[in-house]
Structures are given as C-alpha cells and as structure tokens.
N, C-alpha and C positions, 0 to 999 in steps of 0.2 A: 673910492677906496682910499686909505688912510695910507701911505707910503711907511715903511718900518726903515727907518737911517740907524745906521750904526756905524762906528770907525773906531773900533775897540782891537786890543791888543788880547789874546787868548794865551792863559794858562791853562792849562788843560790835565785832569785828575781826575779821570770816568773809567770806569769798567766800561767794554764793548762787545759783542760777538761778532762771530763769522755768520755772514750768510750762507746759506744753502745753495748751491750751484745745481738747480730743478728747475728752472728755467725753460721756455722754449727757446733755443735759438738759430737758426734758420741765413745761410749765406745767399744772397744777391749778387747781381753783375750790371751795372750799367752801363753801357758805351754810350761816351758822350761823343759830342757832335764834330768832333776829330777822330774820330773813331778809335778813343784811346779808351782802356778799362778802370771803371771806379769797382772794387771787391770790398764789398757790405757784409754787416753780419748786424742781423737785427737781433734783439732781447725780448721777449714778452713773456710776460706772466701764465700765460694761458694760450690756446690754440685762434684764439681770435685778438688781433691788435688791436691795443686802445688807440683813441687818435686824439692822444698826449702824443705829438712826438718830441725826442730829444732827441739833436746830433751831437754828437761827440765830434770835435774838428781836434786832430792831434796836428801838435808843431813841428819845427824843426827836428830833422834825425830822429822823426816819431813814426808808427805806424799803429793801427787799430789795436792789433796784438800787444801791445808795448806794456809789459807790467800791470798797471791798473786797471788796463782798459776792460779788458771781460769779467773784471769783480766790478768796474764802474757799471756798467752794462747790465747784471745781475741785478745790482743795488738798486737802481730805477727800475727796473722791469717789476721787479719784487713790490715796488712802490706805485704800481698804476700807471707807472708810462710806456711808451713803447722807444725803444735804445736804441738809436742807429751810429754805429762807428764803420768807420770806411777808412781806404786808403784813398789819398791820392794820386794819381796814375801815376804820375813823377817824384814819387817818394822813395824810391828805389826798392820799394819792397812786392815781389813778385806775387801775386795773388793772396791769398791767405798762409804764407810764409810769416815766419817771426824774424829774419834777416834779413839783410840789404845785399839784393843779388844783380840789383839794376843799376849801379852806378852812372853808367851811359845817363840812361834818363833821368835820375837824380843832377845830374848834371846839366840837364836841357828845363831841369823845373825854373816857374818864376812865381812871383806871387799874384800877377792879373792870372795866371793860369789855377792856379788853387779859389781865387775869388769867383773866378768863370765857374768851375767843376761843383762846386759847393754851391752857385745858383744852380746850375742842372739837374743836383740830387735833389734841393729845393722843390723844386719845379717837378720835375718827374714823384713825389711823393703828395705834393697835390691833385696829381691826375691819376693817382691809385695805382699809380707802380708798386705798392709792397702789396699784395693778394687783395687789391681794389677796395683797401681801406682808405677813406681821405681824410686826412688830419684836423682836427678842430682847433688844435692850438700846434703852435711848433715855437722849440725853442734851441738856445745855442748853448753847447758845451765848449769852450774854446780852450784848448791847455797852450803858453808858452806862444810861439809864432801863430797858433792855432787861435789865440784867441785876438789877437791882431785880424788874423783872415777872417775871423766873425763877423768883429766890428764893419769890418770894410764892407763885407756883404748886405750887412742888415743896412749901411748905409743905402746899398742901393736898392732897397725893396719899403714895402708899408703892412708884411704878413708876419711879422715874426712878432711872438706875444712879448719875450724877452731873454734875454743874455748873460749866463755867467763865465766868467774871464777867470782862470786860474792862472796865475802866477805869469801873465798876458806881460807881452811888450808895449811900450808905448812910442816906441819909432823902430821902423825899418831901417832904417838907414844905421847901421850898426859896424859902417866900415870908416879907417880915415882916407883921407887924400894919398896919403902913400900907397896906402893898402890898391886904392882903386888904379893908381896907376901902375903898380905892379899887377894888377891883375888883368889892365889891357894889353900890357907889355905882353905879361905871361900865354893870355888866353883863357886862363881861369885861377879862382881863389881855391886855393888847398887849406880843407879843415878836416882835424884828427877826428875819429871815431872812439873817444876812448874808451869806449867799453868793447868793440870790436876790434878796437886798432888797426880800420880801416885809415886810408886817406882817402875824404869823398873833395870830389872835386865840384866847385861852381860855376857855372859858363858864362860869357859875357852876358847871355839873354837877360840874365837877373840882373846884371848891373842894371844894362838899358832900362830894364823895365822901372828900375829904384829911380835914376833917372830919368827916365821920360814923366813918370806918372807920382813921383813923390807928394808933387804940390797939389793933385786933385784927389783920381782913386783912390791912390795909397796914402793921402793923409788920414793918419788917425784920429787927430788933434779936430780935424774940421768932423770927422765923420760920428767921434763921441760928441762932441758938442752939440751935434745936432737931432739926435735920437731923443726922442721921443718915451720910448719901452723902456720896462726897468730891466736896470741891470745888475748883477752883482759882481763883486772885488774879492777874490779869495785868494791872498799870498801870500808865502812864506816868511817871516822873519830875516832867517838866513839865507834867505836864496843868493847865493854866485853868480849863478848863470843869468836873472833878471833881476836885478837889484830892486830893494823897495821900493825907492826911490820912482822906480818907473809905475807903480802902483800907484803911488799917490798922485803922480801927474797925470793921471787915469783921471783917478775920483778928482781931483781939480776940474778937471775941464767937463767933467759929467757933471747933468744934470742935477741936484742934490738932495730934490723933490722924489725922484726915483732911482736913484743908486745907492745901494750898501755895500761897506765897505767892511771884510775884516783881515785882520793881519794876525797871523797865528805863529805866535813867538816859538824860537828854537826848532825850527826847520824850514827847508829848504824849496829845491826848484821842482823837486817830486814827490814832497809832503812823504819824505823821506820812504817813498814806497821804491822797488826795485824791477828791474827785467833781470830774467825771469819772476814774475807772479810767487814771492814765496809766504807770505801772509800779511795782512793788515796790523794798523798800527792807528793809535790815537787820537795824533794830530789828523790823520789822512780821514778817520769815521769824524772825526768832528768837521772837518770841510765838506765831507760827503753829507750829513745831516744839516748841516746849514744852507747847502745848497737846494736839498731836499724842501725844505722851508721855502725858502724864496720861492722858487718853480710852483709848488701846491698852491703859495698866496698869491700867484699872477696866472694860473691854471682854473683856478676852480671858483 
C-alpha cells in the first residue's frame, strides 16, 4: 500500500447534510476485572455487526454522550463500521447519563486506569462480546486526552489496524511544580467545569501515576515513535484547550511513511460542535470525512 501524507491547512467552502439518525443502536455493560462498570453503546447500520470495529475513546471531562459523540457514531455506522463509544468507569458520569454525577470517582481516575479498561473492551470485543461478532479489523477513535489514551494503548498491543487522534495531547504532564505541590499539600488539584460550573476534583492517584509511569507507559513520545500502524492528525487551528503546537510534535515524532496530518484552520478543541448535540457544522463534516477516508484506505 502507497501511504497518502498530507500536512495541509484547510479552508473549508462545501455544502453538507445531516444524516439520518436510523441506525441500530443497542447499549452494553462491561465489568471489568475490578469489578468496575464500562456503559457501551454500539452503532450499526443494520441488525448484524460489521467487524470494522471503531472505538471512539473520549477525553478529559468527556463522556460517550458528549455532543458529537452519537452523530459521530451514526456517521460511521452509516459508513460500514460498527461504533463503539463508552464511558470510562472513572469519568464521573453514571451509566448512560449525559452529566457528571460521580465526582467521588472522577476523582479516584488515573490514566494506567483508562489505558487498562480500553485494553479490556479491546479484548472482550475479540472474544465476541458484542452478539459473538469478532472484529476483523479495529481501530482507534481518540478525541483530546482520549487520544493520548489510544496512543498508549496501541502501544502495548500488535492488533489494532490504525489510529486517528483528534485534537490529541502530546504530554500528560500538563501541571507545574507549584501546581503539583499544592496539590500534595491540598490532597487534590481543583479544575472548573465550565460548562457545568462544577468543581471536579483530582486525587493524588493521578499525580502518582503521572509520576510513577511518565518515562515508560505514559510516554507518548516513545509510544508514537514506535508504531508501526497508520495513523491520522486531525486538529483545530484555534484550539485553546490543546494548542497546535501539540499536533505537530505528534506528526514529528510519527512515523511519516504512515501518518497524515491535517490542520483545519478557524476552529477549535471541538471542531466547534457543542453539548448538548444541536447540529453539525463544516469544519466538523469535513474532519468527519477525512477521517472516513483514512479508516476505509487502511480497512479494506
């Protein structure tokens, strides 16, 4: 196969429609081997699963429901795959809820805990946990922190065909020395919810873990570098919340033979889509369709 590289900036001036929300969709429950709950909801085009699978891994202060996620879900379903979004059990969001009712456990997450649980779904969807379909291909959806947890994962496996990273970090470690010693002082780091206007709290477990495991598991840097699979780069121009910046030391340190990269000028860290779900927008179908590409030319 011919690798397709690009690292283009997009202006974007297309008419688009809505898809049709006709879908099968069908909710899951996995407990994984702490006997915590992962709440699934798959997408498929029809009453029998293709075994295209995509996971969608949402980030930080994310959850499966989160704005895009059940029109991203549609979108590929609609397109031959079969959608798996999930929650992470420590993401504070309680089953198939759209809010953050779990703060307790939001506060106990870490990120070996999200890389563990995302190998479990892995693994349980090889052995035909969704109605005894086994996947022929699988691949990674990762938005924001979400696609940090990909990378990390696919580092430690040799089954995943390939990866695309939306508007992905390229370091964890996103606190200073002040910050960390006030948060051992404290007990935990307090970050605003500002679309809730919650305060969710962080617990030491995540420092430790940022620390214990930066320089292996959780490095990013070594775990792009050494991937194999293609991957793609889709991020906002504008984004605040993960600067470009952190994009391009992505595609640096990937591979260049299999990673695309594009950059779509004049938005931001959610391709300006919102929570609540109130319609699509431009920028958002055109990342949606390019991602669609890549996946079909490393699928089929």
């Amino acid at each position: 196969m011919v690798a397709i590289i690009s690292y283009i900036i997009i202006n974007i001036d297309f008419s688009f429609s809505y898809i049709h929300i006709s879908n099968m969709r069908k909710n899951y429950k996995l407990i994984t081997n702490d006997k915590e709950e992962i709440n699934i909801t798959i997408y498929s085009a029809t009453n029998g699963l293709s075994n295209k699978f995509l996971f969608f891994v949402h980030g930080f202060k994310g959850f499966k429901d989160w704005g895009f996620g059940p029109y991203l879900g549609e979108y590929f379903a609609q397109n031959g795959f079969t959608s798996i979004l999930f929650n992470f059990s420590h993401n504070g969001v309680n089953g198939n809820s759209i809010e953050f009712t779990e703060l307790e456990k939001f506060s106990k997450n870490t990120f070996s805990r999200e890389i563990n649980e995302l190998n479990q779904l892995i693994n349980a969807a090889k052995n035909g946990f969704f109605d005894g379909v086994i996947p022929d291909k699988i691949g990674l959806i990762g938005h924001s922190r979400g696609g940090a947890i990909s990378l990390l994962t696919a580092y430690q496996r040799d089954d995943l065909n390939s990866i695309a990273l939306w508007a992905s970090v390229s370091n964890l470690d996103r606190y200073s020395e002040r910050q960390k010693e006030a948060w051992r002082k404290k007990g935990v780091f307090e970050v605003l919810n500002h679309r809730t206007k919650q305060v969710m709290s962080l617990g030491i477990c995540l420092l430790d873990d940022l620390v214990t495991n930066k320089n292996s598991s959780l490095n990013i840097k070594k775990a792009i570098n050494s991937l194999k699979i293609p991957i793609f780069i889709g991020h906002g121009e504008q984004d605040l919340a993960v600067k470009i910046e952190e994009a391009e030391e992505l595609y640096n340190w990937s591979n260049k033979e299999t990673t695309e990269f594009l950059e779509i000028s004049s938005t931001g860290h959610t391709f300006d889509m919102v929570h609540p779900h109130v319609k699509t927008n431009e920028k958002f179908e055109y990342l949606l369709s390019r991602t669609l590409l890549f996946f079909k030319r490393n699928f089929y």
